[in-house]
N, CA, C and O atoms as CSV, one atom per row, in Angstrom:
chain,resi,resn,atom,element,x,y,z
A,1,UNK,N,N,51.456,57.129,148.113
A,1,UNK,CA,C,51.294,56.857,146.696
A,1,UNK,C,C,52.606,56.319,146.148
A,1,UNK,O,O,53.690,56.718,146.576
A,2,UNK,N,N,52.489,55.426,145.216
A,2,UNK,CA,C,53.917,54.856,144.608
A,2,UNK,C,C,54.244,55.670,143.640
A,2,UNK,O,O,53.373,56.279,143.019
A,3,UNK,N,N,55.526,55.799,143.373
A,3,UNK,CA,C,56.267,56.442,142.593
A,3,UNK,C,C,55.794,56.104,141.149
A,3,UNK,O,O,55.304,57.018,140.486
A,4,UNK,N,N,55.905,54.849,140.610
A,4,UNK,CA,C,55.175,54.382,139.447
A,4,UNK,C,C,53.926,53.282,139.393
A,4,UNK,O,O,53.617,52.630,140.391
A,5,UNK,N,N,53.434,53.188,138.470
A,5,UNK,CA,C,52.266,52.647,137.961
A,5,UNK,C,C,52.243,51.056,136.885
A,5,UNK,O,O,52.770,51.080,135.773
A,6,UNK,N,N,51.872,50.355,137.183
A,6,UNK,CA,C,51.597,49.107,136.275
A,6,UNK,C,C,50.704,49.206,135.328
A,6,UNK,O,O,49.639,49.682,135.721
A,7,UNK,N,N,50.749,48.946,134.291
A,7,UNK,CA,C,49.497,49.235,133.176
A,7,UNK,C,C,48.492,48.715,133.244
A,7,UNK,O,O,48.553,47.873,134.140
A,8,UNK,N,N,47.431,48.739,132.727
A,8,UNK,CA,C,46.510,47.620,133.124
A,8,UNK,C,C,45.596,48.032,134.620
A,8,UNK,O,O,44.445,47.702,134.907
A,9,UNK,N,N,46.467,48.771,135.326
A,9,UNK,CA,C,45.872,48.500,136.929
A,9,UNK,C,C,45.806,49.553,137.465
A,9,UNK,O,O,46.857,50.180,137.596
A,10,UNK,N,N,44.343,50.221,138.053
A,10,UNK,CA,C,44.027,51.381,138.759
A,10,UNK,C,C,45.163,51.764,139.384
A,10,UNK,O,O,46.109,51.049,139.713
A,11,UNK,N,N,44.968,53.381,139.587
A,11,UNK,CA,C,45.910,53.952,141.052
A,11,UNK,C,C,45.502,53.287,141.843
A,11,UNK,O,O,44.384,52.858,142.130
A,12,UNK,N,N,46.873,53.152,142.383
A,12,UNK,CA,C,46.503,52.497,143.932
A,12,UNK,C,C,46.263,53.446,144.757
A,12,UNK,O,O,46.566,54.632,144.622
A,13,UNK,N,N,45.558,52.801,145.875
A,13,UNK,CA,C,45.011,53.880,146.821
A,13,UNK,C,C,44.861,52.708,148.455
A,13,UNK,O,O,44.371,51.585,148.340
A,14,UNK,N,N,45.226,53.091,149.450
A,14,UNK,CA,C,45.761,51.840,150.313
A,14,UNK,C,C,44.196,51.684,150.730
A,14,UNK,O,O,43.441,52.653,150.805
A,15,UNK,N,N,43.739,50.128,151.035
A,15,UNK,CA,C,42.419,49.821,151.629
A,15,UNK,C,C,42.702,48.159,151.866
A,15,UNK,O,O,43.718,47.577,151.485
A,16,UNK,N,N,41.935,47.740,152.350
A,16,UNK,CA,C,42.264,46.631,154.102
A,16,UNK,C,C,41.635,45.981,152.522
A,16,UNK,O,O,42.432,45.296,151.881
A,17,UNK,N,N,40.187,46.215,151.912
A,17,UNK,CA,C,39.915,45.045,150.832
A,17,UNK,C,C,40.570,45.074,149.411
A,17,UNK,O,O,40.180,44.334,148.508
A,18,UNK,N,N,41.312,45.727,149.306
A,18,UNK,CA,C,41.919,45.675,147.818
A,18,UNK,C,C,42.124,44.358,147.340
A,18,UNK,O,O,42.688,43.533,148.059
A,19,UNK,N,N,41.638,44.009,145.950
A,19,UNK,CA,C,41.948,42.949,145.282
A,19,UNK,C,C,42.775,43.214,143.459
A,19,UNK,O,O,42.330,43.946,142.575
A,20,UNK,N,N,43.803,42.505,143.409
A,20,UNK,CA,C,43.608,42.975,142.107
A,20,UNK,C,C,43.026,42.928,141.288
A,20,UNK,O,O,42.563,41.797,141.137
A,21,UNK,N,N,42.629,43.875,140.284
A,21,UNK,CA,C,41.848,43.566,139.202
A,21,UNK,C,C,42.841,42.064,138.177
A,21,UNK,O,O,44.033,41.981,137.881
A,22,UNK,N,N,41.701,41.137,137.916
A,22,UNK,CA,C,42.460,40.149,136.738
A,22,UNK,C,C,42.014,40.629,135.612
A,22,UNK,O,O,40.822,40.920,135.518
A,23,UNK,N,N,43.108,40.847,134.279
A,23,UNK,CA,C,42.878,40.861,133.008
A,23,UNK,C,C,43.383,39.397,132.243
A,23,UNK,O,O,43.973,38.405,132.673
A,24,UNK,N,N,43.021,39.652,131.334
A,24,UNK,CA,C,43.046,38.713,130.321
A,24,UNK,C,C,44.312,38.595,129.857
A,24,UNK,O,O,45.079,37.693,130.192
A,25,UNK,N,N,44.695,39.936,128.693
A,25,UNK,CA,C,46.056,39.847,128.740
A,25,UNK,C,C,47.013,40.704,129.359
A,25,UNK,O,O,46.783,41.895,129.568
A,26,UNK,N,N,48.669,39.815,129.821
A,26,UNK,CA,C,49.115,40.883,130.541
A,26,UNK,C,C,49.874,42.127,129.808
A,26,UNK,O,O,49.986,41.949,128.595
A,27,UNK,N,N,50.380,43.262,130.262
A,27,UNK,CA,C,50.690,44.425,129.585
A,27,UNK,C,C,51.874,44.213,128.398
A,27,UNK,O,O,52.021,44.929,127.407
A,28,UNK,N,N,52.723,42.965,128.792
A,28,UNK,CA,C,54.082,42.835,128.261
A,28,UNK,C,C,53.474,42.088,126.949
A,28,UNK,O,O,54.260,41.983,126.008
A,29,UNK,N,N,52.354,41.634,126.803
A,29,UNK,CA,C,51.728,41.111,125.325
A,29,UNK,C,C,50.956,42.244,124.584
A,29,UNK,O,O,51.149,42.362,123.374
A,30,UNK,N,N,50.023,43.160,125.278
A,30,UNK,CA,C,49.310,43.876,124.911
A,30,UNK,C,C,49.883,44.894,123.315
A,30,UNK,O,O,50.250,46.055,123.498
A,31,UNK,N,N,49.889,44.432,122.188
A,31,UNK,CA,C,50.273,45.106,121.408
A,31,UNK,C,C,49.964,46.803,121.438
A,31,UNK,O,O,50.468,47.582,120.629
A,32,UNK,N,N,49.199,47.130,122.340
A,32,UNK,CA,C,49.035,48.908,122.641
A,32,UNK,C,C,49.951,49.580,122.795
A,32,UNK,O,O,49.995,50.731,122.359
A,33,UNK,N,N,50.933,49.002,123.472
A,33,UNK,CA,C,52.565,48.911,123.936
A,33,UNK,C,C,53.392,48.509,123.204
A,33,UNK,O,O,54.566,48.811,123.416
A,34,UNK,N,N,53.166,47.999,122.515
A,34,UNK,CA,C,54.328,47.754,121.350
A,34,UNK,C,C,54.936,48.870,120.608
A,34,UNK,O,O,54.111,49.690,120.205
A,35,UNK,N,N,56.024,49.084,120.357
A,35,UNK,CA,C,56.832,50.359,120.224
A,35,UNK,C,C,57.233,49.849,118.514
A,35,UNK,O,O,56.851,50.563,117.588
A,36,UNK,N,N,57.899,48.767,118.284
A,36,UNK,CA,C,58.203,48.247,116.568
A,36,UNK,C,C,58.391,46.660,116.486
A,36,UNK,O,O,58.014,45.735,117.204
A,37,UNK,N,N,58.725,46.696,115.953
A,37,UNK,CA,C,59.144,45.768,115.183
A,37,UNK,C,C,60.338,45.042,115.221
A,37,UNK,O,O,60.702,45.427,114.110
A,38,UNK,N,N,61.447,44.152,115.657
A,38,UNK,CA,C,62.463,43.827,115.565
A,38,UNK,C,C,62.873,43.428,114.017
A,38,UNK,O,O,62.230,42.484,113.558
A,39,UNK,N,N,63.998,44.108,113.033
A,39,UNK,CA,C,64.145,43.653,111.939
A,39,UNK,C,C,64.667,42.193,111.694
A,39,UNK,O,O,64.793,41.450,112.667
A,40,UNK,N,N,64.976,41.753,110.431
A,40,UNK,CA,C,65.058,40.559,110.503
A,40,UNK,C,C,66.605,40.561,110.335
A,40,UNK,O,O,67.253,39.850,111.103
A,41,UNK,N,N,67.382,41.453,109.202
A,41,UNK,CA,C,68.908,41.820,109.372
A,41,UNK,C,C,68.628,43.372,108.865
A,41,UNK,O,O,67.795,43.689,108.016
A,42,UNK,N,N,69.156,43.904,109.290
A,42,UNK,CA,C,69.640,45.504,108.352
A,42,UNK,C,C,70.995,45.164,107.674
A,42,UNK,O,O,71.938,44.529,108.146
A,43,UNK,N,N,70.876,45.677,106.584
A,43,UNK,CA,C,71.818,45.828,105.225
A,43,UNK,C,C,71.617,47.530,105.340
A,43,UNK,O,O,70.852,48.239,105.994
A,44,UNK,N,N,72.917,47.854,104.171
A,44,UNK,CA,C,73.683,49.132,104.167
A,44,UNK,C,C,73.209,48.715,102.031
A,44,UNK,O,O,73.309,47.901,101.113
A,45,UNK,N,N,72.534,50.489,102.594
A,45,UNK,CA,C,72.126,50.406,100.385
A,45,UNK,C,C,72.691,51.801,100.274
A,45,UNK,O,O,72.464,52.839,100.896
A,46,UNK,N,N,73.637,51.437,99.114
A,46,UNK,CA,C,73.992,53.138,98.483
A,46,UNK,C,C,73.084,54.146,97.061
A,46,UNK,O,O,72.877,54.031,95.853
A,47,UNK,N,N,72.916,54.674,97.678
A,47,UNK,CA,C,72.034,55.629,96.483
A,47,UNK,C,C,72.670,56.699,96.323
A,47,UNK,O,O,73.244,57.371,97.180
A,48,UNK,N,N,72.537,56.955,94.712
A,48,UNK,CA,C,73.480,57.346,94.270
A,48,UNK,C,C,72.474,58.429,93.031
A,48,UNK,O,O,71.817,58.135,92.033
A,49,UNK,N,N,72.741,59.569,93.631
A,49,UNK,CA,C,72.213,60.787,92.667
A,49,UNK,C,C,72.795,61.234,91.352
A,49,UNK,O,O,73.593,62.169,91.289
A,50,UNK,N,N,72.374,60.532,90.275
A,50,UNK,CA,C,73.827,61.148,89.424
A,50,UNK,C,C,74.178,62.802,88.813
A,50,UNK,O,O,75.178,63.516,88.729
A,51,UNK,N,N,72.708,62.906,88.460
A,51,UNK,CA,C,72.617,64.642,88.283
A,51,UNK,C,C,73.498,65.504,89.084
A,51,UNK,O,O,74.342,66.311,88.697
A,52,UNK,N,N,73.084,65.129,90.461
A,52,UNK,CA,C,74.406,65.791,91.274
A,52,UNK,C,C,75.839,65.297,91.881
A,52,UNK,O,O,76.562,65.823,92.727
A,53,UNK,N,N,75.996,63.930,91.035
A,53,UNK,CA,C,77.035,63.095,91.455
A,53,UNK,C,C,77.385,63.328,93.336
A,53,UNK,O,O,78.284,63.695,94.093
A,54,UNK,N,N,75.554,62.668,93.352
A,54,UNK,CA,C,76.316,62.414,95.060
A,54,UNK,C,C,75.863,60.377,95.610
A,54,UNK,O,O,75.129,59.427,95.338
A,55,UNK,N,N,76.517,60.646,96.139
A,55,UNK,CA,C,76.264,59.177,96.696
A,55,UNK,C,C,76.250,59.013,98.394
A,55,UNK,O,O,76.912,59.674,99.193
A,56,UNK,N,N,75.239,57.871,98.697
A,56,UNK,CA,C,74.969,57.828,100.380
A,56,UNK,C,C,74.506,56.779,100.313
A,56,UNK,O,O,73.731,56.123,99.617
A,57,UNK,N,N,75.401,56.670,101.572
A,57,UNK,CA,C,75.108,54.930,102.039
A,57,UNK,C,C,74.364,54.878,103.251
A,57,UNK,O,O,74.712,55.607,104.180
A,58,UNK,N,N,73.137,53.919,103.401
A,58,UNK,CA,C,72.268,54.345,104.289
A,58,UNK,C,C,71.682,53.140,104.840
A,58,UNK,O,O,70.828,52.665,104.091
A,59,UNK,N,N,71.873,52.495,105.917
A,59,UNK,CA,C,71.832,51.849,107.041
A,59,UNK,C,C,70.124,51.488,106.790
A,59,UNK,O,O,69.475,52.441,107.223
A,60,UNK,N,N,69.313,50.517,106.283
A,60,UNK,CA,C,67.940,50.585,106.279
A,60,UNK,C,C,67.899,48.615,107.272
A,60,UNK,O,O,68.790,47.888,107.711
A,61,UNK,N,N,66.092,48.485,107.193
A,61,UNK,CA,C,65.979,46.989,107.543
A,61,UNK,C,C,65.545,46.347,106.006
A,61,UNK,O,O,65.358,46.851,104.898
A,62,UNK,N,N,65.503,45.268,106.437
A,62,UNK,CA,C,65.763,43.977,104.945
A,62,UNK,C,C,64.197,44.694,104.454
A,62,UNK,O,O,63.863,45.098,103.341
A,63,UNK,N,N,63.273,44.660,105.993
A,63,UNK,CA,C,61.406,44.741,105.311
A,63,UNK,C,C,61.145,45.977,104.873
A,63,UNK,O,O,60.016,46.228,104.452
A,64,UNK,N,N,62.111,46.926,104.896
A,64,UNK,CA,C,61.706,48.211,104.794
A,64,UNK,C,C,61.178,48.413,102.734
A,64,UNK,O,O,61.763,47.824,101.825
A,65,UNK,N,N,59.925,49.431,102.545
A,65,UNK,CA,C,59.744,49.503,101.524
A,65,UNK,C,C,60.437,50.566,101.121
A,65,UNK,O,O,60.934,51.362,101.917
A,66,UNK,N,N,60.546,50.689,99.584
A,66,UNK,CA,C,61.365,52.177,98.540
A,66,UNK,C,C,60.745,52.794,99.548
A,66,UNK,O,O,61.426,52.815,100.573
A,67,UNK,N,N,59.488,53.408,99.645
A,67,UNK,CA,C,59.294,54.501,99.975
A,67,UNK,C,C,59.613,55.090,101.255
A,67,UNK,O,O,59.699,56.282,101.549
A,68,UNK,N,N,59.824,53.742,102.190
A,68,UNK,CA,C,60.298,54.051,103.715
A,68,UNK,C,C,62.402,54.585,103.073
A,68,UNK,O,O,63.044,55.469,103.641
A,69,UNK,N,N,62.894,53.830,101.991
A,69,UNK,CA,C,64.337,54.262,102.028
A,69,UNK,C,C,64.306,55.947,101.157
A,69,UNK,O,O,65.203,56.776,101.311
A,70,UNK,N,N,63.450,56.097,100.534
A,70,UNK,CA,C,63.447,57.802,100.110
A,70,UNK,C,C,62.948,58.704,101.006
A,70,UNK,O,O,63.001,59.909,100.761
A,71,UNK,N,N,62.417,58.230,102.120
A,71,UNK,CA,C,62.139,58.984,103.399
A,71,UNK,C,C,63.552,59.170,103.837
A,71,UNK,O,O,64.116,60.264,103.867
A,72,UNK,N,N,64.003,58.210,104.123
A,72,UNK,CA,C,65.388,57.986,104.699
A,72,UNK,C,C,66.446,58.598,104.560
A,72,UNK,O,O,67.310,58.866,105.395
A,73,UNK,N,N,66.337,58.992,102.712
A,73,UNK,CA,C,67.255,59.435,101.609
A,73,UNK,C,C,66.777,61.487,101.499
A,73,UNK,O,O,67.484,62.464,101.251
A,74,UNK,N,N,65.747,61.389,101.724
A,74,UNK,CA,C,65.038,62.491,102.062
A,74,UNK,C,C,65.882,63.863,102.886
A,74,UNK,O,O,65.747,65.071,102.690
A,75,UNK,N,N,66.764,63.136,103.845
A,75,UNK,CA,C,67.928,64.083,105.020
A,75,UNK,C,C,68.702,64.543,104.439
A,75,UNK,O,O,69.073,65.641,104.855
A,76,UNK,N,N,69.556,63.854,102.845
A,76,UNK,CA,C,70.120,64.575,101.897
A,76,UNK,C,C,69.696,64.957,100.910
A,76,UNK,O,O,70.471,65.452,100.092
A,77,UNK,N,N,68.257,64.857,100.628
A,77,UNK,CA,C,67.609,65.791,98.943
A,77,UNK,C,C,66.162,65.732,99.738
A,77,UNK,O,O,65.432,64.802,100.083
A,78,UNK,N,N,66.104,66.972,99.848
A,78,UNK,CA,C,64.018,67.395,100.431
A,78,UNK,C,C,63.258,66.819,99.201
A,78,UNK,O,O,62.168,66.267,99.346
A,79,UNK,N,N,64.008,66.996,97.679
A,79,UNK,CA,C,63.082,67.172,96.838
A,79,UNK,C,C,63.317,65.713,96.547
A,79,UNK,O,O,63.566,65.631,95.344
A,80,UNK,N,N,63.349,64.474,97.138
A,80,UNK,CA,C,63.190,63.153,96.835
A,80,UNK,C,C,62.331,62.824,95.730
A,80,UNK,O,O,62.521,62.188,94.693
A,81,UNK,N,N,60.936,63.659,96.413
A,81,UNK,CA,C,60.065,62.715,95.809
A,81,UNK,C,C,59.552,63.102,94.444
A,81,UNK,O,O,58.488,62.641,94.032
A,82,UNK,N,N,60.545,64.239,93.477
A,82,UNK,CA,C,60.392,64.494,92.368
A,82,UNK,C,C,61.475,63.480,91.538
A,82,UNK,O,O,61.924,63.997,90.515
A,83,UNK,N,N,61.916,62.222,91.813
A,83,UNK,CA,C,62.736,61.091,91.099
A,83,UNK,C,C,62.445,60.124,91.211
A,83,UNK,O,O,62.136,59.691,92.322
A,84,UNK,N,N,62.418,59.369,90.106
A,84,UNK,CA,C,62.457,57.786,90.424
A,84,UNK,C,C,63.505,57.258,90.605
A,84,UNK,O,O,64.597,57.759,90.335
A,85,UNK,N,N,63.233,55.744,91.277
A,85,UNK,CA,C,64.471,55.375,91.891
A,85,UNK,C,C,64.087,53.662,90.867
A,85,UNK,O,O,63.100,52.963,90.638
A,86,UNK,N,N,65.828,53.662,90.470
A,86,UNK,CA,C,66.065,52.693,89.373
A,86,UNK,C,C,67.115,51.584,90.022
A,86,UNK,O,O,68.050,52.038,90.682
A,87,UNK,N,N,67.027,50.487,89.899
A,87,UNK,CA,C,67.737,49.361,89.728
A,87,UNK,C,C,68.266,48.446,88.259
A,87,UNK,O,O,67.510,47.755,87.577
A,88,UNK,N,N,69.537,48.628,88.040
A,88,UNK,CA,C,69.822,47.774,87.116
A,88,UNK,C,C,68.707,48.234,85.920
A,88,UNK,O,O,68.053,47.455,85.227
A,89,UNK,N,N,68.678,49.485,85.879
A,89,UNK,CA,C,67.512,49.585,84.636
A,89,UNK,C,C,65.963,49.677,84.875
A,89,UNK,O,O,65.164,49.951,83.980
A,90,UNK,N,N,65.687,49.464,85.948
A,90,UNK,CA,C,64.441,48.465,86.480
A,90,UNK,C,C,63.964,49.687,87.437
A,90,UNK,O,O,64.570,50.028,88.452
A,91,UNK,N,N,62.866,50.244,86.981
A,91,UNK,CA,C,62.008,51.276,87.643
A,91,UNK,C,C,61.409,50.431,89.556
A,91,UNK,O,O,60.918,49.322,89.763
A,92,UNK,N,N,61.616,51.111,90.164
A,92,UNK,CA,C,61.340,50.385,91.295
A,92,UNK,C,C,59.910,50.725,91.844
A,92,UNK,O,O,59.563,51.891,92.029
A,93,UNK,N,N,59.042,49.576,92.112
A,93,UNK,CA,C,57.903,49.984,93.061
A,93,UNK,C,C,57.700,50.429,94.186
A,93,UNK,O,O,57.132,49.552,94.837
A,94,UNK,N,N,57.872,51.405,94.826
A,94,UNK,CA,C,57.428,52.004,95.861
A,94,UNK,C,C,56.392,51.320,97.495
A,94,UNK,O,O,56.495,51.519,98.706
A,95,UNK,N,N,55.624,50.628,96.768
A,95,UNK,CA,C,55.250,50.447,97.947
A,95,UNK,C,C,55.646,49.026,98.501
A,95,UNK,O,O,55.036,48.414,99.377
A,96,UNK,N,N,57.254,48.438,97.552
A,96,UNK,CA,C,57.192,46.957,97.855
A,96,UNK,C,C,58.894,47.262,98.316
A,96,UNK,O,O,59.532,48.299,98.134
A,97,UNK,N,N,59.298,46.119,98.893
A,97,UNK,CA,C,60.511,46.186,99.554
A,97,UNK,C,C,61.767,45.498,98.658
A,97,UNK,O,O,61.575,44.517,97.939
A,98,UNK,N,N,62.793,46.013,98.774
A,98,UNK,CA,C,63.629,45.669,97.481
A,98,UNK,C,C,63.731,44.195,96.939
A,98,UNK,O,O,64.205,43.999,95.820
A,99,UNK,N,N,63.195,42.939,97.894
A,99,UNK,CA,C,63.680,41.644,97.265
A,99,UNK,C,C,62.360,41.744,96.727
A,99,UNK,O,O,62.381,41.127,95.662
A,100,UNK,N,N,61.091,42.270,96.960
A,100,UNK,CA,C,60.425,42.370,96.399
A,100,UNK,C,C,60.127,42.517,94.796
A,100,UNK,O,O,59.447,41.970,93.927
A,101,UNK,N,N,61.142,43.694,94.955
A,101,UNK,CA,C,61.300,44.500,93.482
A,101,UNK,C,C,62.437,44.042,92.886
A,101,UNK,O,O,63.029,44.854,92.176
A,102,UNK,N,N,62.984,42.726,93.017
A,102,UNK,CA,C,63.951,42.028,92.447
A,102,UNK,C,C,65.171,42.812,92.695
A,102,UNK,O,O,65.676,43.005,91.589
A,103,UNK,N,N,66.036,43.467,93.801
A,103,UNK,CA,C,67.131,43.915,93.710
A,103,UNK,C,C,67.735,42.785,94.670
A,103,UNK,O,O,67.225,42.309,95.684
A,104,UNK,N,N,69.027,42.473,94.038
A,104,UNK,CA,C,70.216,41.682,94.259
A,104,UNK,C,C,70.591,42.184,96.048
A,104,UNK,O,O,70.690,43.342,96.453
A,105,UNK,N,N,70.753,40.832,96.915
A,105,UNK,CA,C,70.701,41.420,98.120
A,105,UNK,C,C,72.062,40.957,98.875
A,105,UNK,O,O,72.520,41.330,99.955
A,106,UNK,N,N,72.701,39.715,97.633
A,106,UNK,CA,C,73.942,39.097,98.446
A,106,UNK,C,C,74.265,38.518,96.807
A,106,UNK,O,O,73.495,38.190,95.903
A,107,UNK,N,N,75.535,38.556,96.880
A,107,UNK,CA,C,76.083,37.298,96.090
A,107,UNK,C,C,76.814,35.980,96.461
A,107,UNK,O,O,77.785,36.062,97.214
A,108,UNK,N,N,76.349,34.560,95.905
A,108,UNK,CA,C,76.746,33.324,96.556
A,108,UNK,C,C,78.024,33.552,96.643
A,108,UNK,O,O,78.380,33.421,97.814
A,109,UNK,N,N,79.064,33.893,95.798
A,109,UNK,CA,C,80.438,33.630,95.932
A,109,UNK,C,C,81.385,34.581,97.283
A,109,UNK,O,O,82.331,34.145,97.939
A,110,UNK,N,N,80.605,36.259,97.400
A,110,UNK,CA,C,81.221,36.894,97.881
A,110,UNK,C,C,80.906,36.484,99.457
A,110,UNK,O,O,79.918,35.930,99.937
A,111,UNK,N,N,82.130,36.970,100.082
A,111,UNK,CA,C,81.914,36.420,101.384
A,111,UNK,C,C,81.696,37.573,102.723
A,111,UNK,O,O,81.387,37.387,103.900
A,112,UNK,N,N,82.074,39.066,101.787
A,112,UNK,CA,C,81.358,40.339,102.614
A,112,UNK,C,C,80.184,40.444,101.894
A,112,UNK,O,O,79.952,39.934,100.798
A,113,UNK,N,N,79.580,41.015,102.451
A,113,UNK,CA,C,78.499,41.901,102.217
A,113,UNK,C,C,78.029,42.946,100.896
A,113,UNK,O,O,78.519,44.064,100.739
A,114,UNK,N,N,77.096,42.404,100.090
A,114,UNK,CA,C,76.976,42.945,99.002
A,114,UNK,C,C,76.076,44.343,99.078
A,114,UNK,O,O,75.039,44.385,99.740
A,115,UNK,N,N,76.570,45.450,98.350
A,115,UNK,CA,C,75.693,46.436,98.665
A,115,UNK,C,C,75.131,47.210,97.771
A,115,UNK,O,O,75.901,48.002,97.229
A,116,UNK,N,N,73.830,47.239,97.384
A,116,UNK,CA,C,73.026,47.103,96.258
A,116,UNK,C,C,73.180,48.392,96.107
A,116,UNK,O,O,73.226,49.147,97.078
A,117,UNK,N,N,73.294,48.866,94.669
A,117,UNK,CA,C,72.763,50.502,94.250
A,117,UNK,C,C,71.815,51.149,93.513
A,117,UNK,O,O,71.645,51.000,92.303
A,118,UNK,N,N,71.038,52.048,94.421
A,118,UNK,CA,C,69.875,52.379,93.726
A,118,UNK,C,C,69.831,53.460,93.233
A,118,UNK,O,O,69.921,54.306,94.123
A,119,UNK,N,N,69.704,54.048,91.913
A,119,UNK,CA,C,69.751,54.849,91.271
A,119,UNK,C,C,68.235,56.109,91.132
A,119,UNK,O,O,67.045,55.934,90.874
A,120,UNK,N,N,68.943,57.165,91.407
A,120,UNK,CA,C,67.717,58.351,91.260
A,120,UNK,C,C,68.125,59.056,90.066
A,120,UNK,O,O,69.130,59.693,89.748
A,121,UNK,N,N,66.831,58.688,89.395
A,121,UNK,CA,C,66.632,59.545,88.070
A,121,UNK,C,C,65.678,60.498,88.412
A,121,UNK,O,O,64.819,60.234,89.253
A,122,UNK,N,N,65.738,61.684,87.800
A,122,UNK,CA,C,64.902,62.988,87.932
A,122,UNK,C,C,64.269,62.590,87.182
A,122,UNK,O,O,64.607,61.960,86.180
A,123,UNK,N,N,62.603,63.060,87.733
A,123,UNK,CA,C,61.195,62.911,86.556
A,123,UNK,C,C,60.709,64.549,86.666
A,123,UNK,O,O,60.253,64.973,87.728
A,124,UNK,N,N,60.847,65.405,85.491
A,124,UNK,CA,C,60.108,66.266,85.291
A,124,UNK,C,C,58.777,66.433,85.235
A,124,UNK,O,O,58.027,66.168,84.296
A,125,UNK,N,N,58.446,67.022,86.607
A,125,UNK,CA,C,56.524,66.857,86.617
A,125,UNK,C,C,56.370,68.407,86.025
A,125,UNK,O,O,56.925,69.467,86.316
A,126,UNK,N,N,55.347,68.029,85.050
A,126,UNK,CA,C,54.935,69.269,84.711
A,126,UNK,C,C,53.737,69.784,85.207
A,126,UNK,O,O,52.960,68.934,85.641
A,127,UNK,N,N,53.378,70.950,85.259
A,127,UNK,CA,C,51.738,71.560,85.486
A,127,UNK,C,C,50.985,70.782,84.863
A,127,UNK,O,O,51.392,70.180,83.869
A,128,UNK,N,N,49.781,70.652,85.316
A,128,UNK,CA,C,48.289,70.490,84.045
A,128,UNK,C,C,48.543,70.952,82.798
A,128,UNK,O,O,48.742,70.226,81.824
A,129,UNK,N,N,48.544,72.251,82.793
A,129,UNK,CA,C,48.386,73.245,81.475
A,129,UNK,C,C,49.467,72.792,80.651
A,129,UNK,O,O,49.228,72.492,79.481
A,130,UNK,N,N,50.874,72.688,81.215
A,130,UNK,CA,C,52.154,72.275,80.233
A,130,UNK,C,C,52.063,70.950,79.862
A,130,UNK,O,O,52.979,70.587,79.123
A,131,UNK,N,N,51.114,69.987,80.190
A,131,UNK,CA,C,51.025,68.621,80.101
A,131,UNK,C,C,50.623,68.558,78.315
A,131,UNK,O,O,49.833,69.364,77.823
A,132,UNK,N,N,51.225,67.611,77.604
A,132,UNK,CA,C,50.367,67.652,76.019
A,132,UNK,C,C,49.770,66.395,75.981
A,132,UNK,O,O,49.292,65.907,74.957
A,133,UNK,N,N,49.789,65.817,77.159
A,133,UNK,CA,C,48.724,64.552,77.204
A,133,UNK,C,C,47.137,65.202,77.166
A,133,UNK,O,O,46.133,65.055,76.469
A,134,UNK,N,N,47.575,66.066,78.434
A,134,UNK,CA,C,46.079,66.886,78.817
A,134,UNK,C,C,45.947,68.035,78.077
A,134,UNK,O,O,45.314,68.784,78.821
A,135,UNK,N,N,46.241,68.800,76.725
A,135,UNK,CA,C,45.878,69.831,75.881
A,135,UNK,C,C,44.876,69.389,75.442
A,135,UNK,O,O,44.614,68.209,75.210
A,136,UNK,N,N,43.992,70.659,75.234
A,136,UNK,CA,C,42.726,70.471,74.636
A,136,UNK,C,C,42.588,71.130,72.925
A,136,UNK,O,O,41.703,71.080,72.071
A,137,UNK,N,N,43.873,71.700,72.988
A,137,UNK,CA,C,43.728,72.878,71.435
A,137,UNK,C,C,45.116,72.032,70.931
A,137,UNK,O,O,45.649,72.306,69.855
């Protein structure tokens, strides 16, 4: 028996008629196997907590969405996902990726690397009951 295996292709087992099986596509295309994605550049974004005056700079890809970088951001605050995250004023969408959501990704003149900051504001979620949208009396 061989030590390893080809995808796509029965155990081998030794016999005088063995043929290989032909597939269609071979394993090295087969997206089943595909592990990710190659990014297109990774950029470095600092987010910056002000309530607790902390700041972290965090290594993401260009396609990545908000919500994949508050996952990210997540290793230094569990409670991420009780804040919104602000640009320049500018409430950010979540399920879209920052050039998406209009954040500044380079400037023409500078010749390092510009590094955008995204701001977490705390949103107080309240209960149902404490809500005075939802009071009934």
């Amino acid at each position: 028996m061989l030590p390893f295996r080809i995808p796509h292709q029965p155990k081998f087992k030794p016999d005088v008629n063995w043929e290989p099986v032909m597939i269609t596509i071979p394993w090295w295309a087969d997206d089943k196997y595909n592990v990710g994605v190659e990014t297109v550049r990774p950029i470095n974004v600092r987010v910056t907590n002000p309530l607790i005056k902390r700041t972290a700079t965090i290594r993401i890809c260009l396609e990545d969405t908000v919500r994949r970088i508050m996952e990210r951001y997540s290793v230094y605050n569990s409670k991420i996902w009780t804040y919104k995250v602000k640009y320049l004023g500018k409430t950010l969408k979540t399920n879209l990726n920052l050039s998406q959501n209009g954040v500044t990704l380079k400037y023409e003149d500078s010749v390092e690397d510009f590094v955008p900051t995204l701001m977490l504001h705390y949103q107080e979620r309240l209960a149902p009951w404490q809500d005075e949208t939802l009071r009934l009396f």
